[in-house]
N, C-alpha and C positions, 0 to 999 in steps of 0.2 A: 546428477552430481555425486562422488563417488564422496562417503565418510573418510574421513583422514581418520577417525579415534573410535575405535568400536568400544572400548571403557576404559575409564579412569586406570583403574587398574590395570590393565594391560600396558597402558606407557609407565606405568611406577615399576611394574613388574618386568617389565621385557625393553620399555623405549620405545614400545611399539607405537609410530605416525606414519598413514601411508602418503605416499605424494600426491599429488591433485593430479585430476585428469588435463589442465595447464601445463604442469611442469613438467609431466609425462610427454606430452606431446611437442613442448619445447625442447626438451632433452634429444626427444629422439631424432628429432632436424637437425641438429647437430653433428648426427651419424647418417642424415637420411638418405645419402646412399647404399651404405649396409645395409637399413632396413629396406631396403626396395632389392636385395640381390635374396635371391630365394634360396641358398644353402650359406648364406652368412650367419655364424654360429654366433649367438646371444649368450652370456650369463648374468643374471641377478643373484647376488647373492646373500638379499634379505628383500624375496620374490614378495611374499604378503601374499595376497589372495591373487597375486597375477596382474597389477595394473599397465607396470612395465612389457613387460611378455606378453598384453591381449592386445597393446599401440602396434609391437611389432606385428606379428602374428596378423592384424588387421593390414597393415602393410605390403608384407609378403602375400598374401592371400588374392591382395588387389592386383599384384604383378603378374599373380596365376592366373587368374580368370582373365584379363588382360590377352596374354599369350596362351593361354591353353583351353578355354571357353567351348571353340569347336570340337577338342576331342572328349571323350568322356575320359578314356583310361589316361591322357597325357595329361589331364586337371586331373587325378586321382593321384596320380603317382609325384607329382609338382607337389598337388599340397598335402600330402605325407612329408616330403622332404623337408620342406618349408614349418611345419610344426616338430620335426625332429631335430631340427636348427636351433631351438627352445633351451634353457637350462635355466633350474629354479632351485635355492637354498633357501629354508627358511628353517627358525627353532622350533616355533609351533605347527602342532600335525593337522590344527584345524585350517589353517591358515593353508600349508601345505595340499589339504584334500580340496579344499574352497580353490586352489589356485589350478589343479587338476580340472577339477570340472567345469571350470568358467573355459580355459583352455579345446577343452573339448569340445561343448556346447557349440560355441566361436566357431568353430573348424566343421563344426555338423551341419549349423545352420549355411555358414557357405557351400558345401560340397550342396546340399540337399538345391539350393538355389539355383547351381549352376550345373548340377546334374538333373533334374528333374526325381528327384527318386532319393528318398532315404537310404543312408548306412548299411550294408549289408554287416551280418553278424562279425563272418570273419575280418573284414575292415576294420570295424570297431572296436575291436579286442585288440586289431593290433595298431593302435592311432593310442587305445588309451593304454596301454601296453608301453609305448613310447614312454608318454606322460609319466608312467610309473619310473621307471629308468632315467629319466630327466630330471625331475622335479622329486626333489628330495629333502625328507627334513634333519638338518644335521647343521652343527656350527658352521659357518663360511669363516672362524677366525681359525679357530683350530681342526678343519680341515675334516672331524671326527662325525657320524651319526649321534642324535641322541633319542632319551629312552621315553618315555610318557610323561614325563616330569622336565623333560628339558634337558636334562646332563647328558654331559659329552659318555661316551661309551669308548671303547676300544676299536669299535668299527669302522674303517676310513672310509670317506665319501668316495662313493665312484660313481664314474658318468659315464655312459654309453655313447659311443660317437657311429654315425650314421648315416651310409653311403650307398648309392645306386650301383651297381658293379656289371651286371649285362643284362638286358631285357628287364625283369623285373623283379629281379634277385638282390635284394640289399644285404648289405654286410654292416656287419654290427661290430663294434670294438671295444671294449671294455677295459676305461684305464681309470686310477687314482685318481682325484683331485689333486691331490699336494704332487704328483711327479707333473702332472698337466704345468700347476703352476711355477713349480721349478725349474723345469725344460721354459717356459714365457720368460720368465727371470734370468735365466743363462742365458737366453738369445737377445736381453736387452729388448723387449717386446710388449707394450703397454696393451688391456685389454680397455676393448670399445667400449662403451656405456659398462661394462663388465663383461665382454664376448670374449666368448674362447681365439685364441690364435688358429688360423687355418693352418697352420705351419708346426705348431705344438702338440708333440708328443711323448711320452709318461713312456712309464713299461708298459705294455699290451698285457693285461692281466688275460682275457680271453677272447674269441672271435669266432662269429657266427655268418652262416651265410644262407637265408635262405628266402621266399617270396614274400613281398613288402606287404601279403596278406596272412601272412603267417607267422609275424615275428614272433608272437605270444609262444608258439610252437616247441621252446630251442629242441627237442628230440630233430626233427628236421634235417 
């Protein structure tokens, strides 16, 4: 049973209650097509330690192994995908690392499962790599990063968007929050549980391309 209040404090300070592992899993029936499509883009955007994003993430992951179980490299390169489908906002950075590594863990223990065989280094770097680029701690109201203490800063949220392009080449995109959700608002376009629009796109602040084992890389 997962804690809804890790202190007092924390809900006086922040508001901070997470959902129940119930209403998590209620919620997410609700979309549970989306969560059963393996490049359906997710956002939470007051993630916590990841209760919402481990439902899905457990979901997708089933659909992988599922359909891709027989190959080793076609279940490696599914559930990269399938976890870069992920987006997390939270104010707190404990919250934020806590959400990172539950995230991972998640994705390790499956691959390991149905791979027979632990994580290689370069994998690893770039699955948690992802994670870094996704899950971010910054307001979801005003759009901004913030500092050790909570406040908003001058830095705007950005999100890394996340696609298979030939063989095993992914390409990386790099747009704003606030244009992401601008461009959702222009097209008249409600987000899923909080999922990004497949269709929504911001300025392209930058773009990379290169092996889905080397994101960490960008020289590349």
């Amino acid at each position: 049973m997962t804690k809804q209040v890790k202190s007092k404090q924390r809900v006086t300070d922040y508001g901070e209650v997470f959902t129940s592992e119930r209403e998590v899993k209620a919620m997410c029936d609700l979309v549970k097509h989306e969560t059963e499509r393996i490049d359906s883009r997710f956002l939470e955007p007051a993630c916590g330690d990841g209760n919402f994003l481990i439902e899905v993430l457990e979901r997708k992951l089933n659909v992988v192994k599922r359909q891709y179980r027989r190959s080793v490299l076609d279940y490696e390169k599914n559930s990269v995908l399938a976890i870069s489908s992920l987006y997390g906002v939270d104010i707190l950075a404990d919250n934020v690392a806590a959400c990172r590594e539950r995230l991972y863990k998640f994705w390790a223990k499956a691959y390991k499962a149905v791979c027979k065989k632990t994580v290689d280094e370069e994998l690893e770097r770039s699955v948690r790599f992802i994670l870094v680029r996704n899950i971010v701690c910054g307001n979801a109201l005003t759009l901004r990063e913030v500092d050790e203490q909570g406040n908003d800063t001058e830095t705007p949220i950005v999100f890394s968007e996340w696609a298979f392009i030939t063989g095993g080449n992914m390409q990386r995109k790099d747009y704003t929050f606030e244009e992401l959700l601008n461009e959702s608002k222009d097209n008249d376009k409600q987000l899923k549980i909080d999922s990004c629009s497949d269709n929504s796109e911001g300025t392209l602040l930058k773009t990379y391309i290169c092996s889905y084992r080397r994101l960490w890389n960008e020289s590349v």
